[in-house]
C-alpha positions in Angstrom: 27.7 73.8 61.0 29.2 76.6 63.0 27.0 77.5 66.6 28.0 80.3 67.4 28.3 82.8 64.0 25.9 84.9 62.4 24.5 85.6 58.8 25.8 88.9 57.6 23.7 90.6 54.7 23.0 88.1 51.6 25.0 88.0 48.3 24.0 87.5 44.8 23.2 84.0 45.0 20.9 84.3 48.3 18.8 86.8 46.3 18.7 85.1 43.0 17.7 82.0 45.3 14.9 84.2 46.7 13.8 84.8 43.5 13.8 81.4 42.3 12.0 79.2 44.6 8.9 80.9 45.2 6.6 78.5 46.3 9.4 77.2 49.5 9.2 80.8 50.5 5.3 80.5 50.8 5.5 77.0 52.5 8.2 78.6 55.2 6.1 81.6 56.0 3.4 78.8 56.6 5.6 76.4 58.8 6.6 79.8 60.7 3.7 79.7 62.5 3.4 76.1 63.2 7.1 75.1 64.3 10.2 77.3 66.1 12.5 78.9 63.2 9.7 77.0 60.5 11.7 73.5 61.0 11.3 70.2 62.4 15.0 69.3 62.4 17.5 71.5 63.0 19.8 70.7 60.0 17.2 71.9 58.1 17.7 75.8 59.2 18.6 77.7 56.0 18.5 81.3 54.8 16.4 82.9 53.1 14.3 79.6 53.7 14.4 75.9 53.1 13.4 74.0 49.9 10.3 71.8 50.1 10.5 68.7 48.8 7.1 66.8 47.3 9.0 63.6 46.0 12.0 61.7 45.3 13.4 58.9 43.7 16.9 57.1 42.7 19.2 60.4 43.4 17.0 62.9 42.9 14.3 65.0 44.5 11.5 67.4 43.6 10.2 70.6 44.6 6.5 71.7 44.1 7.4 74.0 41.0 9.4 71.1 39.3 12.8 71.8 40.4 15.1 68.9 40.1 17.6 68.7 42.6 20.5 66.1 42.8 20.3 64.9 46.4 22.8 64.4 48.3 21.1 64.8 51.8 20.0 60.8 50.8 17.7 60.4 53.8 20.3 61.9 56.2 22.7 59.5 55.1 20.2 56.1 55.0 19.5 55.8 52.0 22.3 53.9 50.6 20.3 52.7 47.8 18.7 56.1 46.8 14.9 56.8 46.9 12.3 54.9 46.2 14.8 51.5 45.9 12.3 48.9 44.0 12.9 45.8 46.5 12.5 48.3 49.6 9.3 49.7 48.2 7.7 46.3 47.1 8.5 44.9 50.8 7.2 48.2 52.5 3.9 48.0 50.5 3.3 44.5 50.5 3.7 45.3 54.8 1.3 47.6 54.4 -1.3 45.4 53.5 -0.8 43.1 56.5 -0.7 46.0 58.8 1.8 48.8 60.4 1.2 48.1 63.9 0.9 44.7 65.5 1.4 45.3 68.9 3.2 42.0 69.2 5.9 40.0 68.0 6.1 38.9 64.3 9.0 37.2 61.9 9.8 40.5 60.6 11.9 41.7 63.6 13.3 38.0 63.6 14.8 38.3 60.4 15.5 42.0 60.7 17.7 40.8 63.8 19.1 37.7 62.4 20.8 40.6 59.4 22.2 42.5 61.9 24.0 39.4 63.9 25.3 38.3 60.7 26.4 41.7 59.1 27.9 43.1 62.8 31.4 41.8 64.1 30.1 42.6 67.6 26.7 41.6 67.2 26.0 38.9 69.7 22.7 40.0 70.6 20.5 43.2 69.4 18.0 45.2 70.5 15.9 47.7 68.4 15.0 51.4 69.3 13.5 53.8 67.0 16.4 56.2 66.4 19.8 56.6 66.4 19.9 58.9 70.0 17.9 56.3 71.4 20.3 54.0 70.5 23.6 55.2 71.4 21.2 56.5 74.9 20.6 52.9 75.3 24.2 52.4 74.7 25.5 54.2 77.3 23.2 53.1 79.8 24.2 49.4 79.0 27.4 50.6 79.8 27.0 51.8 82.8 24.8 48.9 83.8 27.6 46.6 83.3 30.5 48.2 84.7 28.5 50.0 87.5 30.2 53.1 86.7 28.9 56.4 86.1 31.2 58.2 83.7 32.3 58.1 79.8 34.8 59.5 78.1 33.4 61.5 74.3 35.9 63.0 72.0 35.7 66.5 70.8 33.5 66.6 67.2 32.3 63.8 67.8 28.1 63.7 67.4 25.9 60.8 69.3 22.3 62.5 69.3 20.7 64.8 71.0 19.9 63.1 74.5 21.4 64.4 77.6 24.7 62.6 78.3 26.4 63.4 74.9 25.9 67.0 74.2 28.9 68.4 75.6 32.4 68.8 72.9 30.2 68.8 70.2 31.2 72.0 68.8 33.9 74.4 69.1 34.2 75.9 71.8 34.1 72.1 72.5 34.1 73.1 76.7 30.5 74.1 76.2 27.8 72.2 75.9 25.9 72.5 72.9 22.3 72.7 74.6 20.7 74.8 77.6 18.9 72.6 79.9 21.7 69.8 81.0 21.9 69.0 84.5 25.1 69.5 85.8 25.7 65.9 86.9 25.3 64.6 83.7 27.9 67.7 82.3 30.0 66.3 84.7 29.7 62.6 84.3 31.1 63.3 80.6 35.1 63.6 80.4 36.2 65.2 77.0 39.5 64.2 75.1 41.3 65.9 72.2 39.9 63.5 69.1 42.6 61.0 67.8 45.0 61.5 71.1 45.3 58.3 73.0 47.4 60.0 75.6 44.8 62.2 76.7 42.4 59.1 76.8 44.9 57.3 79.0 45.6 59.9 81.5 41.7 59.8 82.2 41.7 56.1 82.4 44.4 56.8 84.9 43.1 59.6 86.7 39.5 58.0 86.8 38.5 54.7 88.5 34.6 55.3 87.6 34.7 55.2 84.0 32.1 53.1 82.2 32.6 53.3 78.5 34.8 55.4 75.6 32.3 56.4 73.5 33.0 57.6 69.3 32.4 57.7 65.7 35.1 55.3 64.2 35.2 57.1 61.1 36.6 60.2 62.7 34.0 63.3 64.1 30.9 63.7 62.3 31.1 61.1 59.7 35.2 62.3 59.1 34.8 66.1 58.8 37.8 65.5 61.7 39.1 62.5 60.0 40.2 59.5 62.4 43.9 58.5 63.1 45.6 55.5 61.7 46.4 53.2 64.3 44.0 55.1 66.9 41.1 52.4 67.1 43.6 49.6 67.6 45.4 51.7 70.4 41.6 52.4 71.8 40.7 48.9 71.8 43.9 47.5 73.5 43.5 50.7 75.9 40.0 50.1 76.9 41.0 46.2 77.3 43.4 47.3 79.7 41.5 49.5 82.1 38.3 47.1 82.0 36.1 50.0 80.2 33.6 49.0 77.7 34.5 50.4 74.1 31.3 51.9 72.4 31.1 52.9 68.3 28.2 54.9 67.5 28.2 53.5 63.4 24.7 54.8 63.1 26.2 56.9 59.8 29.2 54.4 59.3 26.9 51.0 59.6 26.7 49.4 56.3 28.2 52.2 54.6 32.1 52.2 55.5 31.5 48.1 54.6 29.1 45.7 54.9 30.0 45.3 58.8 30.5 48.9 59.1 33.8 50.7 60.3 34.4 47.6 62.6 34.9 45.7 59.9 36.5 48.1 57.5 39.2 48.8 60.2 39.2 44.9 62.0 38.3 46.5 65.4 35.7 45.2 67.3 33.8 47.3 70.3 32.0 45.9 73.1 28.6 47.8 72.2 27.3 49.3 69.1 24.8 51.6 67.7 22.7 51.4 64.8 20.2 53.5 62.9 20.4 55.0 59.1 20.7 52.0 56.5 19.6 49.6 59.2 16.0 50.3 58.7 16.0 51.1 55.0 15.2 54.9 54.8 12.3 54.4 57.7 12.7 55.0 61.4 14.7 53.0 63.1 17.8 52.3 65.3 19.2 49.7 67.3 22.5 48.9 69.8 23.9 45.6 69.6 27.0 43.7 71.0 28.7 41.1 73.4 26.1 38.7 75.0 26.9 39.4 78.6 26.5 42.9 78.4 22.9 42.6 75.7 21.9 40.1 79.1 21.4 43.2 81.2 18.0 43.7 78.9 16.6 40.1 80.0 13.8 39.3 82.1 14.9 36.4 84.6 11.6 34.9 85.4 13.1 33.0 87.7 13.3 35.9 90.2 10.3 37.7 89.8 11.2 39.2 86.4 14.5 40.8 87.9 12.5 43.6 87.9 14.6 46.1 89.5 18.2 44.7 87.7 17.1 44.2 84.0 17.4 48.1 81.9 13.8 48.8 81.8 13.6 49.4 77.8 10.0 49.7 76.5 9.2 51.8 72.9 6.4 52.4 70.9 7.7 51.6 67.8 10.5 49.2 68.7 11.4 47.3 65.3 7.9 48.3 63.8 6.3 45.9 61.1 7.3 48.6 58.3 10.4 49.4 59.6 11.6 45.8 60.0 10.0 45.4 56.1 12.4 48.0 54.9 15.2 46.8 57.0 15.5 43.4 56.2 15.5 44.6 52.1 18.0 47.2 52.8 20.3 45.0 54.2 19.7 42.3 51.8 20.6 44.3 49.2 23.3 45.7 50.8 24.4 42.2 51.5 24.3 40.9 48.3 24.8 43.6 45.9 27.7 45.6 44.7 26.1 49.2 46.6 28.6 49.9 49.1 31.6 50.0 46.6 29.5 51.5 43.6 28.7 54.4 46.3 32.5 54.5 47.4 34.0 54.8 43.5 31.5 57.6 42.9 32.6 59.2 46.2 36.2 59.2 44.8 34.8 60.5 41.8 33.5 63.6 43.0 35.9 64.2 45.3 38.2 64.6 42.6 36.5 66.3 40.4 35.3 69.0 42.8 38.7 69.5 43.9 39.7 70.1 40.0 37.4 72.9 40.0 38.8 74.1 43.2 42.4 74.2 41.6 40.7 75.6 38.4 39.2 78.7 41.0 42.5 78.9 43.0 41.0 79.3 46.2 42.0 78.0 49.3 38.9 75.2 49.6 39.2 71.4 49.6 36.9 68.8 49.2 38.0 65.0 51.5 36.2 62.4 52.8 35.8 58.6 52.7 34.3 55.8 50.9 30.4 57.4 49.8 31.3 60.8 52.5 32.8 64.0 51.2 33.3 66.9 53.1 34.2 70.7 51.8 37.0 72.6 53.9 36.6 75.7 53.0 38.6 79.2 53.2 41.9 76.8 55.2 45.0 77.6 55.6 46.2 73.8 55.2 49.3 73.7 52.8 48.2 70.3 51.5 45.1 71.5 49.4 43.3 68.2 49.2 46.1 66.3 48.4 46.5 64.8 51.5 46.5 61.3 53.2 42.8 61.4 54.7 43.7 58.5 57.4 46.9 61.1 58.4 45.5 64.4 58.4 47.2 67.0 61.1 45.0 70.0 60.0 43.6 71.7 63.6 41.0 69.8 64.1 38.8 72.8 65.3 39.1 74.4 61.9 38.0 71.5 60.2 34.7 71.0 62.7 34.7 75.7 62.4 35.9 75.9 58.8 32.8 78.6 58.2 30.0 80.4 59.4 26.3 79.7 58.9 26.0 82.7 56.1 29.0 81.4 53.7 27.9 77.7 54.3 24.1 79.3 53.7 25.3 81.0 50.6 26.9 77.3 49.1 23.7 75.8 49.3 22.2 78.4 47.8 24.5 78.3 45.0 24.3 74.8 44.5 20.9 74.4 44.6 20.4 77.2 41.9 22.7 74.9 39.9 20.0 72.1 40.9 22.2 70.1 43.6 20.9 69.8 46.8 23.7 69.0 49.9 23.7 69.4 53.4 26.1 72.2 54.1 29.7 71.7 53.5 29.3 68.1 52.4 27.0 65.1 52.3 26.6 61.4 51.4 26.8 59.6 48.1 24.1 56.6 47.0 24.8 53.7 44.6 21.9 55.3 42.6 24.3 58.4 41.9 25.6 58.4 38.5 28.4 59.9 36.6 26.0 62.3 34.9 25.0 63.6 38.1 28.8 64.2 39.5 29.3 66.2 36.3 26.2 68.4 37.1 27.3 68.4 40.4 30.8 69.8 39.5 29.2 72.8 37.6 27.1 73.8 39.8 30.3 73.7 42.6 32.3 75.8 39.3 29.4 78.6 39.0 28.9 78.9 42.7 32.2 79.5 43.9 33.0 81.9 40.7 30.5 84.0 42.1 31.2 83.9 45.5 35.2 84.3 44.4 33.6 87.6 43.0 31.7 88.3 46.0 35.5 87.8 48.4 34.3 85.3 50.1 35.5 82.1 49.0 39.6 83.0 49.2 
């Protein structure tokens, strides 16, 4: 989603939208007074308003008036199973029953653990947070821990959460940060690089003798909207090796989605640290940072020495792997483990991939539709000769235009479109579940077919 640009005046779908939800309009004007802009997540902005959701299950959702939507938000990317998964539910409600809370240990985060060691390449040890920021912040702080050095390098695109140390080169223009309220230490502890350009990456190393950690997405910025190089994770990892900086992957979308082991395994490279959230806790909260044993050790009490009090990473948390989190977890990743989900999600991926890109050819306008495995992404209004026909591991499109390729009102106006068509997605793309079916992908391609007819009409889909 673009930062910086503004909505201009709204086009037939945004009214017929208006007209059509009735009931989300009401619920906004409520939440208006309760939370800034009426949301609690900042994804969630939309114009004229958001849809309110009442319930979900499989791949689907519901508004309050009955409206079906296909869903293809899917928990933010967690749910790799869809709503309402029956093995997930059964385990959270049976945990209900014994309690939410404990306060303690209990087996649960045993076993929830022991999944992650044995899914994870780099999982010697693990340690759970309750979110994905907290986990690549814990991340990064390992890092540093271990190296006793205070600066990382982050690639332009590429998204770690919302804490303090990764906010800067999230967006174009990638030099500013995306937040007020950074101190200008922590601004300055972060050293940006070009995304995919390992020579960039080594003139830092070069340049720099106080660098903890390389921090990224495997996949490629945001989930592969700026798709990753062939050949650049193995060139990072020897890099990294070379200099003695710890090599981070933030796979809290790529984690049991990419492949059972996540990107690490998909692309047999294996980083020092990673994060966790998403799958990992089965549509509930929950993240968690994992890796080599000597680095994990900087979490340990040594009892020894009067606790180590002052040289073990102080790490407490409400809700570290919770009872119902670790309930879901452990039958997430069970199923993921066992079942067929991650390549039924990928082959519908392809599926509507190709199918959306058929209408696009069928529209003649300059839009394309890429991604990977269960993740699709919509470039659209590009100048990029290739039309979707490309190599997604060798894409040379600019990768600002593929992180700018529209502003919130045309990206606004998608939405609304395919939501009057009864498909719900998170802007210009969104993630695929193994409950998706080829019924849905045909709906899905409609509703793509009648929106951009209209905004064709309207000049703004070219």
């Amino acid at each position: 989603m673009t930062q910086n640009s503004k909505p201009s005046g709204p086009g037939k779908l945004t009214k017929r939208f208006a007209e059509t939800f009735p009931r989300s309009a009401e619920l906004w004007e409520r939440a208006r007074a309760v939370f800034p802009s009426g949301i609690t997540h900042d994804a969630r902005i939309m114009l004229p308003f958001p849809i309110y959701i009442e319930k979900a299950k499989g791949a689907h959702k519901w508004d309050g008036e009955g409206h079906q939507f296909i869903d293809y938000w899917v928990g933010h990317g967690g749910l790799i199973l869809g709503h309402g998964h029956p093995k997930v539910e059964a385990a959270v409600n049976h945990q209900l029953g014994r309690g939410t809370h404990y306060g303690a240990c209990h087996e649960l985060e045993i076993a929830w653990g022991e999944m992650v060691l044995d899914l994870v390449p780099s999982a010697q040890r693990v340690r759970f947070t309750s979110s994905g920021t907290e986990a690549t912040l814990m991340a990064l702080r390992l890092a540093r821990s271990f190296t006793g050095r205070e600066k990382m390098i982050k690639f332009e695109g590429h998204f770690h959460g919302w804490h303090d140390n990764v906010l800067m080169g999230v967006f174009p223009p990638y030099e500013t940060p995306i937040s007020p309220g950074l101190l200008e230490g922590v601004v300055d502890s972060c050293l940006l690089a070009p995304p995919n350009d390992i020579e960039t990456v080594e003139r830092l190393l070069t340049e720099n003798n106080d660098i903890a950690c390389v921090i990224l997405e495997p996949s490629g910025a945001a989930y592969g909207t700026i798709p990753g190089r062939e050949g650049f994770l193995q060139e990072l990892r020897e890099l990294t090796l070379k200099h003695g900086v710890l090599l981070v992957f933030d796979e809290v979308v790529t984690g049991f989605r990419l492949a059972r082991g996540g990107a690490q395994e998909l692309y047999g490279v294996i980083p020092d640290i990673t994060s966790l959230a998403k799958i990992l806790a089965g549509g509930l909260p929950g993240g968690a940072v994992c890796g080599r044993q000597d680095i994990m050790e900087l979490l340990e009490f040594k009892l020894e020495s009067d606790w180590n009090r002052f040289k073990k990473i102080y790490h407490p948390g409400t809700f570290n792997a919770n009872p119902l989190s670790a309930s879901a977890g452990v039958a997430a990743l069970t199923e993921v483990k066992e079942g067929d989900h991650i390549e039924k999600a990928a082959e519908t991926g392809h599926s509507l991939r190709r199918k959306l890109n058929e209408v696009i050819d069928d529209q003649g306008v300059s839009w394309c539709v890429y991604g990977q495995s269960s993740i699709f992404h919509v470039l659209m209004n590009h100048q990029c000769p290739k039309r979707g026909k490309c190599d997604y591991s060798d894409c040379d499109y600019d990768y600002k235009a593929l992180k700018n390729s529209a502003g919130l009102d045309l990206i606004f106006e998608l939405r609304c479109g395919m939501m009057l068509g009864g498909v719900d997605m998170p802007g210009p793309g969104g993630w695929i579940s193994s409950a998706h079916e080829d019924a849905d992908m045909e709906k899905t391609a409609r509703a793509f077919g009648e929106t951009l007819s209209v905004l064709k009409e309207e000049g703004k889909a070219v």
